[in-house]
N, CA, C and O atoms as CSV, one atom per row, in Angstrom:
chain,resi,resn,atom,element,x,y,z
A,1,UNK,N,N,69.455,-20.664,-28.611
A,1,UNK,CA,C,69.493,-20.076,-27.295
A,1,UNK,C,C,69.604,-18.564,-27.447
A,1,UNK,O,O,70.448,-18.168,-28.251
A,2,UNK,N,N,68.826,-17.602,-26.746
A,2,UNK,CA,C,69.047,-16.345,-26.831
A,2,UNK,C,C,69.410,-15.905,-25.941
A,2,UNK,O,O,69.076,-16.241,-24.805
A,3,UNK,N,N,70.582,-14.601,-26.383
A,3,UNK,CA,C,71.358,-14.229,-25.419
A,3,UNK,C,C,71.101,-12.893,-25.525
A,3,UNK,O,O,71.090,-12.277,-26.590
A,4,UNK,N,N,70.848,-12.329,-24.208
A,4,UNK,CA,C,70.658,-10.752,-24.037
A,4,UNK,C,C,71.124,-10.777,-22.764
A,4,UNK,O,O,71.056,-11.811,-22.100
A,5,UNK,N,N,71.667,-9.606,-22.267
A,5,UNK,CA,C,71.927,-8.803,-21.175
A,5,UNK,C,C,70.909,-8.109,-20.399
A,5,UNK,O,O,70.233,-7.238,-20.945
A,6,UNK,N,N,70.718,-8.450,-19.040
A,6,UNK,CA,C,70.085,-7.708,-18.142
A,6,UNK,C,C,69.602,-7.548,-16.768
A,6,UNK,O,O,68.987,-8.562,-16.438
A,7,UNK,N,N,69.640,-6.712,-15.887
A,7,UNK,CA,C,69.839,-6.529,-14.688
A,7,UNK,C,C,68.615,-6.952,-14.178
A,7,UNK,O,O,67.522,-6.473,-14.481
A,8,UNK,N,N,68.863,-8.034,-13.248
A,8,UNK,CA,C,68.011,-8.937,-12.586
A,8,UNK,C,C,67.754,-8.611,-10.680
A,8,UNK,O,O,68.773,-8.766,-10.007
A,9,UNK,N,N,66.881,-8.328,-10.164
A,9,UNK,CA,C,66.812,-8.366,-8.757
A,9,UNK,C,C,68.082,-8.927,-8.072
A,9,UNK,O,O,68.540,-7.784,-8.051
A,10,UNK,N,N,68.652,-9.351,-7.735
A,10,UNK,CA,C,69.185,-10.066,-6.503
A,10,UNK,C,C,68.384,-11.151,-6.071
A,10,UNK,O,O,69.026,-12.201,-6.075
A,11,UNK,N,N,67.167,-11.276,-5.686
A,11,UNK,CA,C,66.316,-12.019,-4.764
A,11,UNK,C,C,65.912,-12.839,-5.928
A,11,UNK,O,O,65.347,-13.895,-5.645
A,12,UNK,N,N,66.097,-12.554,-7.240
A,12,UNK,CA,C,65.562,-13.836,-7.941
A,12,UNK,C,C,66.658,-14.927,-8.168
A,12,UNK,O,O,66.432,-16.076,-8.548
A,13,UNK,N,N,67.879,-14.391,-7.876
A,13,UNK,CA,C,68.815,-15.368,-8.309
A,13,UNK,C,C,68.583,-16.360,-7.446
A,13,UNK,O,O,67.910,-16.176,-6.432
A,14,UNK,N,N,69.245,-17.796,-7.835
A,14,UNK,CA,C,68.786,-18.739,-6.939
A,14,UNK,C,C,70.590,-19.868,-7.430
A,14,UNK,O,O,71.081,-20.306,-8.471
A,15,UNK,N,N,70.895,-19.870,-6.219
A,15,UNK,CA,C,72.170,-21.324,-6.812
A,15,UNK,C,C,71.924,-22.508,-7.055
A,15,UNK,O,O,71.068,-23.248,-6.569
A,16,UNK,N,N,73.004,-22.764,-8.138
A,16,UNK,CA,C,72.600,-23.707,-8.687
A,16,UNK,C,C,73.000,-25.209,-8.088
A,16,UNK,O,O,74.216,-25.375,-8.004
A,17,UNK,N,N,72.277,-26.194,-7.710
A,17,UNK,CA,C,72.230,-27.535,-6.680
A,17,UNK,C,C,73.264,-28.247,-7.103
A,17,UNK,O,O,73.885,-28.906,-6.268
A,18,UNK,N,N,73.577,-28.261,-8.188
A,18,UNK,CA,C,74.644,-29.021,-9.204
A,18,UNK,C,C,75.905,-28.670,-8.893
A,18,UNK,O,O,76.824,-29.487,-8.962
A,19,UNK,N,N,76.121,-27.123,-8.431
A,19,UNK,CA,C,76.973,-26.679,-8.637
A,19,UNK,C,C,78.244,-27.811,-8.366
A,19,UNK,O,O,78.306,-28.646,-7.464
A,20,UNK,N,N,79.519,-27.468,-9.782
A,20,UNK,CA,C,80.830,-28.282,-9.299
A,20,UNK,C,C,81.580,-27.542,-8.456
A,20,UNK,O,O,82.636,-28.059,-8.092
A,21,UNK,N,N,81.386,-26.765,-8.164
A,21,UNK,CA,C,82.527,-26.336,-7.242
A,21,UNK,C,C,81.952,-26.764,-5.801
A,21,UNK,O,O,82.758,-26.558,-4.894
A,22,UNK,N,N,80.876,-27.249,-5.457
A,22,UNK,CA,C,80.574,-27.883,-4.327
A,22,UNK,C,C,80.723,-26.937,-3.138
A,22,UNK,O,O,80.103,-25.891,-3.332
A,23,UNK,N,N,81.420,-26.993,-1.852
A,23,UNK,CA,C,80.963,-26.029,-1.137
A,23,UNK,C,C,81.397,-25.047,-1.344
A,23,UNK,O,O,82.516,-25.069,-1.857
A,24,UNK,N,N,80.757,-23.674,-1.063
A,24,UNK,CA,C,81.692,-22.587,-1.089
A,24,UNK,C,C,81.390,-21.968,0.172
A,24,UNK,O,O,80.295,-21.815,0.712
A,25,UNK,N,N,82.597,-21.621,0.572
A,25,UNK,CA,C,82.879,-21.484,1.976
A,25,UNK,C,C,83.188,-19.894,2.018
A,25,UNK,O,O,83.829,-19.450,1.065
A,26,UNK,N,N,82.737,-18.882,3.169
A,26,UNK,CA,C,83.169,-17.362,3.220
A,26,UNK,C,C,84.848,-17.272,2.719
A,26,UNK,O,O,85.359,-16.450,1.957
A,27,UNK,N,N,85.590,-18.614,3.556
A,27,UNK,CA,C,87.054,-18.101,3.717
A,27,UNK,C,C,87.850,-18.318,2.144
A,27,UNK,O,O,88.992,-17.929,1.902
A,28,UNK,N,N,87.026,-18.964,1.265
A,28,UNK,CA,C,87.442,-19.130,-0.012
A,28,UNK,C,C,87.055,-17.990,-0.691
A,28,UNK,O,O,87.462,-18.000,-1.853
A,29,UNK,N,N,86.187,-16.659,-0.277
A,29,UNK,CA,C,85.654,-15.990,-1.466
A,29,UNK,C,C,86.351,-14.016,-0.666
A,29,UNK,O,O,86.031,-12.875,-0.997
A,30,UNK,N,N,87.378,-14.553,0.450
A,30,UNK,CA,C,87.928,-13.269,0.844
A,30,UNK,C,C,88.422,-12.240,-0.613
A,30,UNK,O,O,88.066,-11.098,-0.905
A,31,UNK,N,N,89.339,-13.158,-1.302
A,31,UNK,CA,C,90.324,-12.431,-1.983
A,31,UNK,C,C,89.361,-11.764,-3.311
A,31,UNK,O,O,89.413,-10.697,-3.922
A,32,UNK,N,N,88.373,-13.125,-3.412
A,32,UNK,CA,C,87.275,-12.393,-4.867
A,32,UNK,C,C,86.529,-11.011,-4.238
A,32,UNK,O,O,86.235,-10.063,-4.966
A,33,UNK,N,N,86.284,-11.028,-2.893
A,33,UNK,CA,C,85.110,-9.736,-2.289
A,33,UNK,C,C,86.480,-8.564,-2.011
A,33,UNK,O,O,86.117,-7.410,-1.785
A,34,UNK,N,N,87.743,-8.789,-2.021
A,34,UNK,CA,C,88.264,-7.645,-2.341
A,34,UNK,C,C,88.508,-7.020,-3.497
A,34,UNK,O,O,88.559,-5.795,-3.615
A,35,UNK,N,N,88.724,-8.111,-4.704
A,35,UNK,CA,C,88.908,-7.934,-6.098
A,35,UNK,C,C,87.637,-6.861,-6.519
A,35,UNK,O,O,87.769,-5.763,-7.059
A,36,UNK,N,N,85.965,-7.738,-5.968
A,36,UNK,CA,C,84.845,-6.745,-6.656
A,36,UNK,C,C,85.144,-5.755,-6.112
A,36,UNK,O,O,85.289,-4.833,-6.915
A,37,UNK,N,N,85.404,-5.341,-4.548
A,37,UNK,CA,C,85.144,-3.789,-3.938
A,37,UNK,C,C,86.093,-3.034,-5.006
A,37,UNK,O,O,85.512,-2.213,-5.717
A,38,UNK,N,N,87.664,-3.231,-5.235
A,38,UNK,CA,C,88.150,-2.603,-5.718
A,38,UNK,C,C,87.684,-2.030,-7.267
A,38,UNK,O,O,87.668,-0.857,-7.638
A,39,UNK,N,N,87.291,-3.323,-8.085
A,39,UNK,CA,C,87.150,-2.998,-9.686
A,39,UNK,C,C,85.663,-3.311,-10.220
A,39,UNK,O,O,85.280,-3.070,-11.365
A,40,UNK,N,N,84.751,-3.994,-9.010
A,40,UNK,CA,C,83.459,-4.281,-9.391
A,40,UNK,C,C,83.155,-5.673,-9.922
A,40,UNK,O,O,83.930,-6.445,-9.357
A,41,UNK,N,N,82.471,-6.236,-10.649
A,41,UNK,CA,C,82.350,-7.028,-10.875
A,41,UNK,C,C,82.678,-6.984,-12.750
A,41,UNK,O,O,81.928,-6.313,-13.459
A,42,UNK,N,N,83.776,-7.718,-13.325
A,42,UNK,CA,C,84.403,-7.231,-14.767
A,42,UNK,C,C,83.753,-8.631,-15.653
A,42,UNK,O,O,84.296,-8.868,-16.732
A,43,UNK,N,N,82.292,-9.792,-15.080
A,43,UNK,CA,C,82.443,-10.360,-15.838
A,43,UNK,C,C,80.793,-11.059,-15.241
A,43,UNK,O,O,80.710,-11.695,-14.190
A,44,UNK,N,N,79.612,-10.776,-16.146
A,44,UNK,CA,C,78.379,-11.089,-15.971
A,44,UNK,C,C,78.209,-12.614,-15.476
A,44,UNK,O,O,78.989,-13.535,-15.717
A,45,UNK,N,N,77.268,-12.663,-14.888
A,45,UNK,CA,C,76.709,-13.866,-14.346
A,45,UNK,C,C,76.272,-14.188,-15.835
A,45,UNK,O,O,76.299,-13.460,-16.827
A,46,UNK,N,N,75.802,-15.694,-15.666
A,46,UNK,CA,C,74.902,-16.618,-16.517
A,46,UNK,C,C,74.083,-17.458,-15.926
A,46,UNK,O,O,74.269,-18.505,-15.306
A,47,UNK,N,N,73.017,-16.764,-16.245
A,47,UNK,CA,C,71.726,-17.621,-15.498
A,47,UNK,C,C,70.865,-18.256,-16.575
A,47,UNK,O,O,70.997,-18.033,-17.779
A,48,UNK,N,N,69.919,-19.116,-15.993
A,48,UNK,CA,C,68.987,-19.251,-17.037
A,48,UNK,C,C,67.574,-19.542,-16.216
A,48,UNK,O,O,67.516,-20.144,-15.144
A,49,UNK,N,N,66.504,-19.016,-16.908
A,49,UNK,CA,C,64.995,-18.808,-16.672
A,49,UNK,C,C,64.476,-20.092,-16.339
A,49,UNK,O,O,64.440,-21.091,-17.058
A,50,UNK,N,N,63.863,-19.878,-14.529
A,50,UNK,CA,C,63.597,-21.171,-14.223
A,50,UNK,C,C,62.109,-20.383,-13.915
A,50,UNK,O,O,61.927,-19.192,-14.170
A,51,UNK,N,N,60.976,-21.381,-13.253
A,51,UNK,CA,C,59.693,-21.024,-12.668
A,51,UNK,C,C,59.810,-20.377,-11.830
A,51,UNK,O,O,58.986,-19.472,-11.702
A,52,UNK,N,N,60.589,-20.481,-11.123
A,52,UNK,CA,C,60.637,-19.570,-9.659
A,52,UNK,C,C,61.714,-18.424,-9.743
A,52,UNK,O,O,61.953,-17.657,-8.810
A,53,UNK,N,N,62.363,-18.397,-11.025
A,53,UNK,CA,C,63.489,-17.446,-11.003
A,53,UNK,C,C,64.359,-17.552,-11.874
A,53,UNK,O,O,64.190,-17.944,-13.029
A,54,UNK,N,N,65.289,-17.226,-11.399
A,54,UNK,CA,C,66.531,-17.370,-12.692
A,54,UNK,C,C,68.097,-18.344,-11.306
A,54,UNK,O,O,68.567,-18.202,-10.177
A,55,UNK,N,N,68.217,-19.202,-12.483
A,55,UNK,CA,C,69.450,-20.132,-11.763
A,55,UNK,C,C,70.465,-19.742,-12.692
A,55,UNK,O,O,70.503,-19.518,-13.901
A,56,UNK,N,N,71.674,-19.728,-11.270
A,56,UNK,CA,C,73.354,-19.059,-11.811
A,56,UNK,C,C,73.314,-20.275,-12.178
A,56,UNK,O,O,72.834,-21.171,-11.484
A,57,UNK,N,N,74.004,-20.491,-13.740
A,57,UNK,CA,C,74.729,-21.561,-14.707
A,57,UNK,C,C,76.501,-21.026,-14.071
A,57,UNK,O,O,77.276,-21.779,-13.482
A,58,UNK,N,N,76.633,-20.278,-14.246
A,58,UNK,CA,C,78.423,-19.624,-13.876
A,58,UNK,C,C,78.206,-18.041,-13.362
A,58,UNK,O,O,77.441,-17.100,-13.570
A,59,UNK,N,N,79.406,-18.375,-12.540
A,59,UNK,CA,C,78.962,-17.050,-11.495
A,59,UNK,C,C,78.982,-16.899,-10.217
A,59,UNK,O,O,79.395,-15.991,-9.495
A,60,UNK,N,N,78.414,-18.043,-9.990
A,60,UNK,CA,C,77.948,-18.084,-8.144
A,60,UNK,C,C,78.719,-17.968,-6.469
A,60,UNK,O,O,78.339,-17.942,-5.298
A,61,UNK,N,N,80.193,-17.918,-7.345
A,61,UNK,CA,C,80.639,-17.132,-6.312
A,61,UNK,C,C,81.026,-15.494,-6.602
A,61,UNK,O,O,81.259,-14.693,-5.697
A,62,UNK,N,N,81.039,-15.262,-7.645
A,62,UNK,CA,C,80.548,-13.780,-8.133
A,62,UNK,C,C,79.803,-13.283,-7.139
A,62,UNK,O,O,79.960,-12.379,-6.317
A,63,UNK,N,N,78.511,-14.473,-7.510
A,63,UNK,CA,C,77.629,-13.541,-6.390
A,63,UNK,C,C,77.359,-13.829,-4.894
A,63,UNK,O,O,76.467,-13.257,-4.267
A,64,UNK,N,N,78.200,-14.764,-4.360
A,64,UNK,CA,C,78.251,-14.880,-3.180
A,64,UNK,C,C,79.211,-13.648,-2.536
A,64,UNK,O,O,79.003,-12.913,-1.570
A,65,UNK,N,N,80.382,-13.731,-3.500
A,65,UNK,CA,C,81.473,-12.656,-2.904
A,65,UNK,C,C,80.523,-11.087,-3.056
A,65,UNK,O,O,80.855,-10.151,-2.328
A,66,UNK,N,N,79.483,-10.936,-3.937
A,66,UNK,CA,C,78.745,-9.319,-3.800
A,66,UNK,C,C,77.639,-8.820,-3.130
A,66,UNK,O,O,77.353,-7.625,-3.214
């Protein structure tokens, strides 16, 4: 598996259907969207290369809360 770093659109990310954390709801991701405003985001998504894009493996409320 190769691993590199790199800054991806926004619009390609896509969530992942599987996801275990099941729903994620605005009122669960208050305290993470104050954490990023304050310090940013301190810990990369993991996606992986699909046909239509790239799917969050871990992350996805990362990027719901940004």
């Amino acid at each position: 598996m190769a691993e590199e770093v790199i800054q991806l659109d926004i619009n390609q990310l896509q969530p992942n259907p599987l996801q275990p954390r099941g729903a994620i709801t605005p009122e669960s991701l208050v305290d993470l969207v104050d954490s990023i405003r304050e310090h940013g985001i301190l810990e990369p998504l993991v996606v992986a290369k699909t046909p239509a894009g790239f799917q969050i493996i871990a992350g996805e409320r990362r990027w719901r809360a940004s």
